[in-house]
PALUM-709048 format. One line per field, with one value per residue: residue number from 1; x, y, z of N, C-alpha, C in turn. Coordinates in nm, 3 decimals. Layout:
seq <- c(NUM; ...)
n_c1 <- c(X; ...)
n_c2 <- c(Y; ...)
n_c3 <- c(Z; ...)
ca_c1 <- c(X; ...)
ca_c2 <- c(Y; ...)
ca_c3 <- c(Z; ...)
c_c1 <- c(X; ...)
c_c2 <- c(Y; ...)
c_c3 <- c(Z; ...)
This chain:
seq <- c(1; 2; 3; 4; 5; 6; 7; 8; 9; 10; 11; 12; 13; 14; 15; 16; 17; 18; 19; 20; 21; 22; 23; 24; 25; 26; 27; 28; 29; 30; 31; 32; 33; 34; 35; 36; 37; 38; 39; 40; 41; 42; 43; 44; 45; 46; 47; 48; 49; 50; 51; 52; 53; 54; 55; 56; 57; 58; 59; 60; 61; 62; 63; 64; 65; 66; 67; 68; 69; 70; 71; 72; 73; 74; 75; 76; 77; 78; 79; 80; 81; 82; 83; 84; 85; 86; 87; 88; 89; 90; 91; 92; 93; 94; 95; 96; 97; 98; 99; 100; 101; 102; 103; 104; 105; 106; 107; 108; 109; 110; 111; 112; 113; 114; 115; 116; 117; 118; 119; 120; 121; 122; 123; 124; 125; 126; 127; 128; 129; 130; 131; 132; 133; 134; 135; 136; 137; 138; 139; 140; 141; 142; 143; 144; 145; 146; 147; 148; 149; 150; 151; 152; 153; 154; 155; 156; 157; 158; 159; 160; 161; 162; 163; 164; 165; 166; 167; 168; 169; 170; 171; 172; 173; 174; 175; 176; 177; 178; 179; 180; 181; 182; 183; 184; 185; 186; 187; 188; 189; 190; 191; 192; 193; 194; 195; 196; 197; 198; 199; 200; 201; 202; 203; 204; 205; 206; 207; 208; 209; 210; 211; 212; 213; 214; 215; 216; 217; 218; 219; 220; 221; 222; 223; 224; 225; 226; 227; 228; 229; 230; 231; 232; 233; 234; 235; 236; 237; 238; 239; 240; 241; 242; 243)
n_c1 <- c(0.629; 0.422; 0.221; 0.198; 0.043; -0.180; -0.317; -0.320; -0.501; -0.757; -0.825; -0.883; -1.116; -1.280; -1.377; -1.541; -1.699; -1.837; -1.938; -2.052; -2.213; -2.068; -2.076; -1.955; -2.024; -1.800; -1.767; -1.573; -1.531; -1.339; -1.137; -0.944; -0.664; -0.634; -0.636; -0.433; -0.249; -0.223; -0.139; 0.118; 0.263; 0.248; 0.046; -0.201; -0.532; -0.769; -0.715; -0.521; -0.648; -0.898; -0.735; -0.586; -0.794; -0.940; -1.151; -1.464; -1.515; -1.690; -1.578; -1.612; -1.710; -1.789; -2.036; -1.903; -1.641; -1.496; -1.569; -1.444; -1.155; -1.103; -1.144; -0.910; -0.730; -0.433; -0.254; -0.404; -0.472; -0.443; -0.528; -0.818; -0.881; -0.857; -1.059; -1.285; -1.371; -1.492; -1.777; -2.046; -2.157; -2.449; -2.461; -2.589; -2.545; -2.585; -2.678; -2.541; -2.234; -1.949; -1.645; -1.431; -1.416; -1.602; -1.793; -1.709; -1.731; -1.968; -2.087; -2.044; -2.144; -2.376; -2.356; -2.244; -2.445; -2.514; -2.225; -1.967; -1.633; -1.331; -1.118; -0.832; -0.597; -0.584; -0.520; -0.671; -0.892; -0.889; -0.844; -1.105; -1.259; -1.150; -1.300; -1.525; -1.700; -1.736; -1.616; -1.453; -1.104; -0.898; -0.509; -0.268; 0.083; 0.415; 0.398; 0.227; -0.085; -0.292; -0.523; -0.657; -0.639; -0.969; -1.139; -1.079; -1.304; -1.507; -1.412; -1.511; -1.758; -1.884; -1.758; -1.902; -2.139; -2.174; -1.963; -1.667; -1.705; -1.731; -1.979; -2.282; -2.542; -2.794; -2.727; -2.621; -2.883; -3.029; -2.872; -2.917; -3.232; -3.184; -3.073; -3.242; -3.477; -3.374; -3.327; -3.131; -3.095; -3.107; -3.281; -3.150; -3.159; -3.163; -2.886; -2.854; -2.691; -2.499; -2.495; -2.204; -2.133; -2.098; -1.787; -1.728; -1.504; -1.185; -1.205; -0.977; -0.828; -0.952; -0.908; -0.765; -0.457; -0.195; -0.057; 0.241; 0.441; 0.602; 0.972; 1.127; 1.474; 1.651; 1.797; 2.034; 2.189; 2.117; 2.287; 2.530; 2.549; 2.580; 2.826; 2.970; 2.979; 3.075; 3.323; 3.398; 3.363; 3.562; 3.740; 3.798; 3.801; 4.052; 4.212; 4.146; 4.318; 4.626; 4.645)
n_c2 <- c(1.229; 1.162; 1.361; 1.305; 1.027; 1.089; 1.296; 1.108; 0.923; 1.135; 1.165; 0.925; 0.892; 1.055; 0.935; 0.704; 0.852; 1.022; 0.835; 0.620; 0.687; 0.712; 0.844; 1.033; 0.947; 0.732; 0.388; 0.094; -0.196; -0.430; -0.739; -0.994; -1.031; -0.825; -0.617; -0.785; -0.689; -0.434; -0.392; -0.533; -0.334; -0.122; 0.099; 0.279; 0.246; 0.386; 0.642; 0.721; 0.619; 0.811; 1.060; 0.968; 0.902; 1.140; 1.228; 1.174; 0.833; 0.518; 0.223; -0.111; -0.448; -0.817; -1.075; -1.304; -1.236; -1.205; -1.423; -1.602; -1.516; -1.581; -1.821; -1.891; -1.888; -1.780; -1.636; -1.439; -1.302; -1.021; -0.874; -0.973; -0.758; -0.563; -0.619; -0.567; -0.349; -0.248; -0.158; -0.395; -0.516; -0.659; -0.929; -1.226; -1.441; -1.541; -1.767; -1.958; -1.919; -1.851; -1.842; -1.544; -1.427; -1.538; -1.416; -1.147; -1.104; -1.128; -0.947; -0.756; -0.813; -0.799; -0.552; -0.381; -0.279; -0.099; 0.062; 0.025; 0.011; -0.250; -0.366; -0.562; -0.798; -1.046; -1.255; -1.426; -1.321; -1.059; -1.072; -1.144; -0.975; -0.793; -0.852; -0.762; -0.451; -0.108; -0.157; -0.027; -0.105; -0.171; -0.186; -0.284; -0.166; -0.153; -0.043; 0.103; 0.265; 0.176; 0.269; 0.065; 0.082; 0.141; -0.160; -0.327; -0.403; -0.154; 0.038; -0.052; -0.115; 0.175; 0.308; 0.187; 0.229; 0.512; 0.598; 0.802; 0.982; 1.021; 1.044; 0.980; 0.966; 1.024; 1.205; 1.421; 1.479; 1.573; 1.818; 1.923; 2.016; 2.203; 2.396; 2.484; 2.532; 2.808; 2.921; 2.949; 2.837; 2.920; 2.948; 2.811; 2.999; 3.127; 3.223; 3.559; 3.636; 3.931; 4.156; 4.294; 4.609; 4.843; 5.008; 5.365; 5.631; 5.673; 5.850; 5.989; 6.006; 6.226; 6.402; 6.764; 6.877; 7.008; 7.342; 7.405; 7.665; 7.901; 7.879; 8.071; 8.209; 8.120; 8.305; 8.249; 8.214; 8.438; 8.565; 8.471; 8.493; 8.809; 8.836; 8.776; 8.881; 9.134; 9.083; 9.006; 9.290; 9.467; 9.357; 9.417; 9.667; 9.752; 9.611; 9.783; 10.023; 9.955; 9.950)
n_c3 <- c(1.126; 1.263; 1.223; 0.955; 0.960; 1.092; 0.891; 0.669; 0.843; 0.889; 0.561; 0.503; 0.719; 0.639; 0.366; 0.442; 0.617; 0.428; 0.235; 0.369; 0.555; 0.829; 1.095; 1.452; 1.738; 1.686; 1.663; 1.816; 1.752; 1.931; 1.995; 2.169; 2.070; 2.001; 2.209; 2.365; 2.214; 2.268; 2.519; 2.514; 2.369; 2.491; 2.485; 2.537; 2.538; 2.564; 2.572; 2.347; 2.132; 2.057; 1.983; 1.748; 1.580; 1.582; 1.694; 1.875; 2.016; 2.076; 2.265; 2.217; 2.279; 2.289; 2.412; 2.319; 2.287; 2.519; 2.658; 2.537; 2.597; 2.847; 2.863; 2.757; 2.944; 3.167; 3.029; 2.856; 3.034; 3.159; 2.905; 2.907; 3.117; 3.004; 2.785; 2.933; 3.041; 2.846; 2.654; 2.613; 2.365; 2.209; 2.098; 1.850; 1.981; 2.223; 2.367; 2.250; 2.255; 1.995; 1.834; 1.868; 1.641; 1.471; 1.541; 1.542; 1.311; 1.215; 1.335; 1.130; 0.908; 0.593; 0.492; 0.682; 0.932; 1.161; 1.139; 1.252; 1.352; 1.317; 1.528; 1.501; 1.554; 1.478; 1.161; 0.984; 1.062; 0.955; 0.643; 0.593; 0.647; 0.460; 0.254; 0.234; 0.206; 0.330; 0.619; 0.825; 0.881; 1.194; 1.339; 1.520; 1.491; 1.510; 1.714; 1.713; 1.634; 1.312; 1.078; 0.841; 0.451; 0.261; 0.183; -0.152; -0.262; -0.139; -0.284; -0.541; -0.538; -0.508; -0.727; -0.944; -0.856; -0.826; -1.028; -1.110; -0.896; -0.592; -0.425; -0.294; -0.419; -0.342; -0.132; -0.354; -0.432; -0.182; -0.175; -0.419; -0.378; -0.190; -0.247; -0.434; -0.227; -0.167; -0.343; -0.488; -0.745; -1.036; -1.343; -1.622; -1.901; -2.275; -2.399; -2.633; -2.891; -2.887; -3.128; -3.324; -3.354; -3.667; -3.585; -3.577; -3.676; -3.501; -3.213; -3.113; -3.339; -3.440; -3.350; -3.375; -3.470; -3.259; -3.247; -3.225; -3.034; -3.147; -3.067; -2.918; -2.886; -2.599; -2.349; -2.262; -2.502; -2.650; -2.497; -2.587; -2.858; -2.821; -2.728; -2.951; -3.122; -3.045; -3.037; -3.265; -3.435; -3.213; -3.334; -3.640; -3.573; -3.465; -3.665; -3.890; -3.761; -3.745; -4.043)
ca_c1 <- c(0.564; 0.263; 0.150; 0.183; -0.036; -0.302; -0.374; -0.395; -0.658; -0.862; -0.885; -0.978; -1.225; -1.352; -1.411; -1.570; -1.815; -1.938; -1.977; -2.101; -2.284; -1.996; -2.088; -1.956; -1.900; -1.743; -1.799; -1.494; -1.543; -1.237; -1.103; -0.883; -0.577; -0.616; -0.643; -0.330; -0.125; -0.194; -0.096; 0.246; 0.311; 0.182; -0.061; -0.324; -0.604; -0.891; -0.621; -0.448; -0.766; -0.954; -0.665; -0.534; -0.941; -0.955; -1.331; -1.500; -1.531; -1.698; -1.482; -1.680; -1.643; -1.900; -1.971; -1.812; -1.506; -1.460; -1.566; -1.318; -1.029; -1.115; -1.114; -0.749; -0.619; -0.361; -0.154; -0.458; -0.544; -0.433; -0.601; -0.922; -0.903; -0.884; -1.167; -1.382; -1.363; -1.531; -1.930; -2.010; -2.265; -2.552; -2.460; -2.640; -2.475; -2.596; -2.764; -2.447; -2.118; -1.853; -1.532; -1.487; -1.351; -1.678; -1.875; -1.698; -1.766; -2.135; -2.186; -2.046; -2.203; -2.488; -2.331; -2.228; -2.581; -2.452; -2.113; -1.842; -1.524; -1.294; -0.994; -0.792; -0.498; -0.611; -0.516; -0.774; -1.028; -0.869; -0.850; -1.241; -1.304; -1.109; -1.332; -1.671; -1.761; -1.790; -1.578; -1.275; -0.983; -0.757; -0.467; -0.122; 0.264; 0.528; 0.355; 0.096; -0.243; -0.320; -0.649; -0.654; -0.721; -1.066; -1.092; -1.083; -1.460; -1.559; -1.403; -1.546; -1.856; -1.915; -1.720; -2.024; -2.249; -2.127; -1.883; -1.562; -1.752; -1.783; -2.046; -2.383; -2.709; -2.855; -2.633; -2.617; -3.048; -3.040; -2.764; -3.002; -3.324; -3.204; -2.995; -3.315; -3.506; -3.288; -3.350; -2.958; -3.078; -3.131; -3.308; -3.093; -3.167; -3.040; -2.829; -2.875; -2.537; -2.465; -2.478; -2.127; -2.203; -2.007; -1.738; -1.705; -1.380; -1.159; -1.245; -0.855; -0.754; -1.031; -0.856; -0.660; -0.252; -0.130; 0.049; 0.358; 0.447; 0.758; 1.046; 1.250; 1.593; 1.702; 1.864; 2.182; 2.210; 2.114; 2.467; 2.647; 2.539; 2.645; 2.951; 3.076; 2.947; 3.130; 3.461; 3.405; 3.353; 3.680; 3.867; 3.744; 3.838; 4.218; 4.265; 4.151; 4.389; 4.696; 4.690)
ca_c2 <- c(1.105; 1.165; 1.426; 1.262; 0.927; 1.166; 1.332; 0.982; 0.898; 1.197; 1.078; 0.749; 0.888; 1.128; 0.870; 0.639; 0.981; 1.092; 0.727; 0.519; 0.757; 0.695; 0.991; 1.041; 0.855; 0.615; 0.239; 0.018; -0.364; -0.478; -0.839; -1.002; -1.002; -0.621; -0.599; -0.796; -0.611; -0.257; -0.421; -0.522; -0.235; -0.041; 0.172; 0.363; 0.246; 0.491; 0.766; 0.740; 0.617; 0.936; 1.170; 0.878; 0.933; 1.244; 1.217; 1.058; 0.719; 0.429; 0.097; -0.192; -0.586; -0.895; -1.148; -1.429; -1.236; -1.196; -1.581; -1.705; -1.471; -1.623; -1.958; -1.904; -1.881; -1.692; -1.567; -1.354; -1.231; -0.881; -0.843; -0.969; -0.701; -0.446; -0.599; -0.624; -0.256; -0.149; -0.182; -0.534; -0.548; -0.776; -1.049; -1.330; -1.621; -1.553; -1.871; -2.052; -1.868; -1.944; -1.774; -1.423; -1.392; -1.543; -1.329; -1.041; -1.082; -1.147; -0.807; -0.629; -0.836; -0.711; -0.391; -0.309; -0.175; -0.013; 0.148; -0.057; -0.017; -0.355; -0.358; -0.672; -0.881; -1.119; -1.264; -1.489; -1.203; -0.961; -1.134; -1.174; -0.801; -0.720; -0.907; -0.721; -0.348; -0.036; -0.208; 0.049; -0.202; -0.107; -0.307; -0.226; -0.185; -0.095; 0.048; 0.249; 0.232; 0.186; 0.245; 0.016; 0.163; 0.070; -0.239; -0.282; -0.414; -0.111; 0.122; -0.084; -0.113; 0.318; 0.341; 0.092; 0.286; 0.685; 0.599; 0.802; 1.081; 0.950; 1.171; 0.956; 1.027; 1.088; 1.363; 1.482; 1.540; 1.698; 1.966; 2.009; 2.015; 2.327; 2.507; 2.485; 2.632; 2.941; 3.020; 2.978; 2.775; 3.002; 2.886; 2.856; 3.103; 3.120; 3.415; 3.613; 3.709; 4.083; 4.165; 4.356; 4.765; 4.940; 5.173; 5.526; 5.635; 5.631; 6.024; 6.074; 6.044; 6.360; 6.584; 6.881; 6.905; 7.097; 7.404; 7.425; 7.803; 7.947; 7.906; 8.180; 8.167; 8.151; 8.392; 8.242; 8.195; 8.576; 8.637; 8.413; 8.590; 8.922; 8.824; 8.671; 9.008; 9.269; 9.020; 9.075; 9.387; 9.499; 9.298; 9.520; 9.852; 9.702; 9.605; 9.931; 10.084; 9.909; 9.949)
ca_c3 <- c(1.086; 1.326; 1.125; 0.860; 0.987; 1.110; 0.791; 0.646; 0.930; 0.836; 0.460; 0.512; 0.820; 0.548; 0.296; 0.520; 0.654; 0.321; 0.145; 0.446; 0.664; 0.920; 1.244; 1.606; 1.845; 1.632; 1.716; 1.752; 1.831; 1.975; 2.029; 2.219; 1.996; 1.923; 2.337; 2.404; 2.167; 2.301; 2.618; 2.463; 2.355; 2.637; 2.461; 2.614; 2.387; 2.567; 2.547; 2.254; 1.956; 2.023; 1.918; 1.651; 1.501; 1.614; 1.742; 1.993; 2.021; 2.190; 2.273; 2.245; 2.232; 2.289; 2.491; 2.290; 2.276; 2.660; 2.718; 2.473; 2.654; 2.984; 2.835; 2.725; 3.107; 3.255; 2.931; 2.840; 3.158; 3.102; 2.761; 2.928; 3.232; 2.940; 2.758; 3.042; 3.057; 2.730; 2.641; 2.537; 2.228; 2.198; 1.967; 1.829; 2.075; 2.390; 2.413; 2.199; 2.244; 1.910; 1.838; 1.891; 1.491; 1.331; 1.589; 1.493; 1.110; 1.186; 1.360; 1.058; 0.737; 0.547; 0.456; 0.862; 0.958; 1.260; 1.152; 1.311; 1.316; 1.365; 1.558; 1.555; 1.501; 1.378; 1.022; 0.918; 1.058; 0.880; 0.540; 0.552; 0.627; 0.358; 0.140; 0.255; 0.213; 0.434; 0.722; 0.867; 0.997; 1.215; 1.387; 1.543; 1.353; 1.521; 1.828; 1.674; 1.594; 1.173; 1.047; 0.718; 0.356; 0.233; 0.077; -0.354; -0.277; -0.128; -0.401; -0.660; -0.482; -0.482; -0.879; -1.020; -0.791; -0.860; -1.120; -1.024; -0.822; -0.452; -0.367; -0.319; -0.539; -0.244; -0.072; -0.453; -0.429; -0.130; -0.166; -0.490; -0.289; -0.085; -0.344; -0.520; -0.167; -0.073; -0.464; -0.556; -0.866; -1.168; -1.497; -1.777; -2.046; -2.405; -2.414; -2.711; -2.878; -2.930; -3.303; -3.337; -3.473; -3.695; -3.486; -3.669; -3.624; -3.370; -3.200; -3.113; -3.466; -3.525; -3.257; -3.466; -3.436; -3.179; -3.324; -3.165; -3.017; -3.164; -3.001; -2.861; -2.825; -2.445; -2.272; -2.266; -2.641; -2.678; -2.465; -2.683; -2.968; -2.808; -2.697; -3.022; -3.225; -2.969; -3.041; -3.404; -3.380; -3.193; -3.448; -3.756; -3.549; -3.495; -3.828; -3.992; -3.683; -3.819; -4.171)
c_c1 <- c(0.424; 0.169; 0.131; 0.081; -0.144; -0.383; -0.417; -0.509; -0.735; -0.889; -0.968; -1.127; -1.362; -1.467; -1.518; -1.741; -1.940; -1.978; -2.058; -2.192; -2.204; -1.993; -2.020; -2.028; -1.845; -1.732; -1.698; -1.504; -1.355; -1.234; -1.006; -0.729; -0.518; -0.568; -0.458; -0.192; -0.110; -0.158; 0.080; 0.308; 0.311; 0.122; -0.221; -0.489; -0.721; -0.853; -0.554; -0.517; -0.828; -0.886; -0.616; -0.647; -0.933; -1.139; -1.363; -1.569; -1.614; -1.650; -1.643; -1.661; -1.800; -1.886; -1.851; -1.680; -1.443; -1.496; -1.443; -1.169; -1.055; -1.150; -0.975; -0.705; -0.580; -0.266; -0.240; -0.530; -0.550; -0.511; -0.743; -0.951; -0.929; -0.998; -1.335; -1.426; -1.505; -1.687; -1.943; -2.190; -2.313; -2.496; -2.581; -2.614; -2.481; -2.603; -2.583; -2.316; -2.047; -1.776; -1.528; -1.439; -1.467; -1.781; -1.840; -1.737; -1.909; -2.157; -2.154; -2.045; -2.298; -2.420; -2.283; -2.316; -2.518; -2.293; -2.038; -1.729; -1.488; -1.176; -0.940; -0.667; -0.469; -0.616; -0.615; -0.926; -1.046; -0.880; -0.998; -1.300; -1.253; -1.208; -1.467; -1.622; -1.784; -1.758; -1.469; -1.205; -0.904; -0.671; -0.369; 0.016; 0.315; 0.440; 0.254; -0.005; -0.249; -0.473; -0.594; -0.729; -0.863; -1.045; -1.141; -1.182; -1.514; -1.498; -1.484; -1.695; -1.943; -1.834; -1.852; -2.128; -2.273; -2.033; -1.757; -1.574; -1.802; -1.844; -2.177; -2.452; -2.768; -2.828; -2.669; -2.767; -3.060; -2.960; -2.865; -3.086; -3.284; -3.129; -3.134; -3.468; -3.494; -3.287; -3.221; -2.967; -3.170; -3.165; -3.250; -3.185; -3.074; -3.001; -2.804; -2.713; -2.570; -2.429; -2.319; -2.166; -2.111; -1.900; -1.675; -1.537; -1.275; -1.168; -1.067; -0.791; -0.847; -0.980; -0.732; -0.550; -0.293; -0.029; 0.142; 0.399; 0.597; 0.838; 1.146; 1.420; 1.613; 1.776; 1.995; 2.257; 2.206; 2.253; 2.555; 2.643; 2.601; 2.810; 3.066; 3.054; 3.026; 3.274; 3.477; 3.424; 3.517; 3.773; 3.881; 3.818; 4.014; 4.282; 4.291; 4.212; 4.525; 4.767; 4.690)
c_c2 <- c(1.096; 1.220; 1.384; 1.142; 1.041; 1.205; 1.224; 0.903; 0.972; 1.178; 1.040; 0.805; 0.987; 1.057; 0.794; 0.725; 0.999; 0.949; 0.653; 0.559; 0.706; 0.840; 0.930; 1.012; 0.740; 0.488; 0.158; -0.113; -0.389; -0.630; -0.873; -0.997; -0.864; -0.542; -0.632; -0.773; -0.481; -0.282; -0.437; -0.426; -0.075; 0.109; 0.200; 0.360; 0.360; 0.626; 0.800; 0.709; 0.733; 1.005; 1.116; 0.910; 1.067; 1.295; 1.157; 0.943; 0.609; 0.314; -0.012; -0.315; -0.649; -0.987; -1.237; -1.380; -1.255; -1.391; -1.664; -1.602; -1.501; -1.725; -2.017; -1.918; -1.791; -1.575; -1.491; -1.273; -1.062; -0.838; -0.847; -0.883; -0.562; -0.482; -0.586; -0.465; -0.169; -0.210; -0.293; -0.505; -0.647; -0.847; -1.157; -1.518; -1.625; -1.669; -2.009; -1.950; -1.917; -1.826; -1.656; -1.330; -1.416; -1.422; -1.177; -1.015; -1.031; -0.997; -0.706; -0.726; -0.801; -0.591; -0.325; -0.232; -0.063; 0.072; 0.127; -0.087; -0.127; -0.372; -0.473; -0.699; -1.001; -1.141; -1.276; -1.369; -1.107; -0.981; -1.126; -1.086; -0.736; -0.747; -0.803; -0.525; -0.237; -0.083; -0.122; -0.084; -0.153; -0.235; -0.179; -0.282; -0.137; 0.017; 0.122; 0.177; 0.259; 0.204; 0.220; 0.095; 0.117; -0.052; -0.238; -0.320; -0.295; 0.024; 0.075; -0.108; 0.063; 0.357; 0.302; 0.176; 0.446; 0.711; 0.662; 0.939; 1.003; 1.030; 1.101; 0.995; 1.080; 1.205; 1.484; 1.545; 1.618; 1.818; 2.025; 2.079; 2.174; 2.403; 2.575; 2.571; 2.800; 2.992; 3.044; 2.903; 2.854; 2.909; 2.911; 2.918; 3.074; 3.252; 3.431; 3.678; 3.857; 4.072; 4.319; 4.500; 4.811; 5.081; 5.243; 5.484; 5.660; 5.812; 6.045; 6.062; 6.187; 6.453; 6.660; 6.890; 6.997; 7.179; 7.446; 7.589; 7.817; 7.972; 8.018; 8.124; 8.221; 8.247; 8.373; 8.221; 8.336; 8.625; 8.606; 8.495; 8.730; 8.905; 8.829; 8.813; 9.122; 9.216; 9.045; 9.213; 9.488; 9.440; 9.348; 9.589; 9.810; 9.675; 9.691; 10.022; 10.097; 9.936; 10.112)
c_c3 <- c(1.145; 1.259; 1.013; 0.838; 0.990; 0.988; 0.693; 0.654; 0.877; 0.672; 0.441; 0.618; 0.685; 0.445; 0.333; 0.568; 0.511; 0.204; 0.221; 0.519; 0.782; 1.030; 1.388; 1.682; 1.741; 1.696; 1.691; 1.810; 1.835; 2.015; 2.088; 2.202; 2.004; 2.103; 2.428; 2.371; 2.206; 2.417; 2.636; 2.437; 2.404; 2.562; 2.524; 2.476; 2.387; 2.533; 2.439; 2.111; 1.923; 1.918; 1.751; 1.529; 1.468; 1.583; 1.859; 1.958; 2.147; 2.132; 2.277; 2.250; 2.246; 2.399; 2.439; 2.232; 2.407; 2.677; 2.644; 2.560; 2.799; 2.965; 2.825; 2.838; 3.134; 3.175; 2.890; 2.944; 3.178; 3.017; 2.807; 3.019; 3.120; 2.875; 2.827; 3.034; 2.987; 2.703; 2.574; 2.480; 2.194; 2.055; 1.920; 1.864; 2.167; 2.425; 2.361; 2.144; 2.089; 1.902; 1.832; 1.755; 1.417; 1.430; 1.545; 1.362; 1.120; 1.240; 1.221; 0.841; 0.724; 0.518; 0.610; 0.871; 1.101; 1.276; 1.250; 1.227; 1.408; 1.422; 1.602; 1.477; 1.468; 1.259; 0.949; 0.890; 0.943; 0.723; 0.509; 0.578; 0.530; 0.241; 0.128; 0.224; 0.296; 0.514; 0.728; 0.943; 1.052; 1.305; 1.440; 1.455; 1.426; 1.669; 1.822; 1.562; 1.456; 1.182; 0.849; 0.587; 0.298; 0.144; -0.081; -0.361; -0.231; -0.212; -0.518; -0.622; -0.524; -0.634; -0.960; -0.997; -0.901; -0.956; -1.041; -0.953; -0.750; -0.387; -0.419; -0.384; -0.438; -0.185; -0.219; -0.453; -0.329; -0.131; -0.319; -0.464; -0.204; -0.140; -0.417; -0.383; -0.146; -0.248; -0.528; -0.662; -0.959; -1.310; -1.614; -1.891; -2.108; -2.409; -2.584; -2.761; -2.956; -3.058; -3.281; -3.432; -3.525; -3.627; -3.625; -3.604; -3.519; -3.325; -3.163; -3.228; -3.532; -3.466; -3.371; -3.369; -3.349; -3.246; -3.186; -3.130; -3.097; -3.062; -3.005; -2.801; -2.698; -2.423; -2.275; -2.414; -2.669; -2.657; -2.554; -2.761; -2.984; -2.823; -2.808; -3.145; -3.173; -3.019; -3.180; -3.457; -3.391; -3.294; -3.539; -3.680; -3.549; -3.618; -3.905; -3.920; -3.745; -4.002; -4.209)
């Protein structure tokens, strides 16, 4: 079943690479939700996303996710010792903190300029990343880390775009661009079709028969022959003995 998630991950990480310009280190904003479930379920989140990606990653969060999990009290106190941990990313609320669900949206609308991935458990969050474009989700199930399938805006987003070849215009010009360097693009010519020629005849129907040697009778056919003439033979001299 691991193997089987993994190859899933690489997919989606694929998809994500060659449509989004998604590169290494991979960027995951984390919230407090997403924090106090890998806690629950005692997952190793620095230890166990790498291999789950299979890349390297940086963890990240904000402030106004850490101030709202140290607003909550004592029941998120754990969750906040793990988010405390991970690189906190300039937001737009320094000055005026607000929830750490619309803050998360805001770092990844516009198209996610910076290639963020979102890791939370949060519903409402999640519902309104599904709606946007070029956003990876991931959450936890059952103990283990998901990374969500793209959403039906960002397929239909890259069909409209590329129709049903997901392979930018852009990528598509340069792989032209240097096919078209290194001299691996050849100018179509009209090929000329071969006028079919009369074939003569076929030369092994002109080769002359083989005359066959005369056969000799064998050696052992010669004896017979004797044999059966000496028996004849003696039979004559007895007869005309007799009479």
């Amino acid at each position: 079943m691991k193997i089987k998630r993994q190859k899933t991950a690489k997919k989606l990480l694929s998809f994500y690479k060659y449509n989004y310009g998604f590169r290494e280190p991979f960027q995951i904003l984390l919230d407090g939700t997403f924090c106090q479930a890998a806690l629950k379920n005692k997952i190793q989140i620095k230890e166990q996303m790498p291999k789950y990606l299979m890349g390297e990653i940086q963890l990240c969060t904000t402030s106004c996710v850490l101030k709202e999990l140290q607003s909550l009290g004592k029941e998120l106190y754990g969750a906040k010792l793990i988010a405390q941990r991970f690189q906190v990313r300039n937001c737009s609320h320094l000055k005026n903190p607000v929830g750490a669900s619309t803050c998360l949206l805001s770092m990844v609308e516009n198209n996610n300029p910076h290639h963020y991935f979102v890791a939370t458990q949060d519903q409402e969050l999640t519902v309104k990343i599904k709606i946007l474009s070029g956003v990876p989700l991931m959450y936890i199930i059952q103990n283990t880390m998901v990374l969500e399938k793209p959403s039906p805006k960002s397929i239909a987003q890259l069909q409209s775009l590329h129709g049903n070849q997901f392979v930018p215009v852009h990528q598509q010009q340069t792989i032209q661009h240097l096919k078209e360097e290194q001299g691996l693009v050849k100018e179509s010519e009209p090929r000329c079709k071969k006028r079919k020629r009369k074939g003569g005849p076929n030369p092994l129907s002109c080769l002359k028969k083989k005359v066959q040697p005369p056969q000799h009778p064998s050696k052992e056919k010669k004896q017979r022959r004797a044999r059966k003439k000496k028996r004849t033979t003696a039979s004559c001299v007895k007869a005309e003995a007799t009479m």
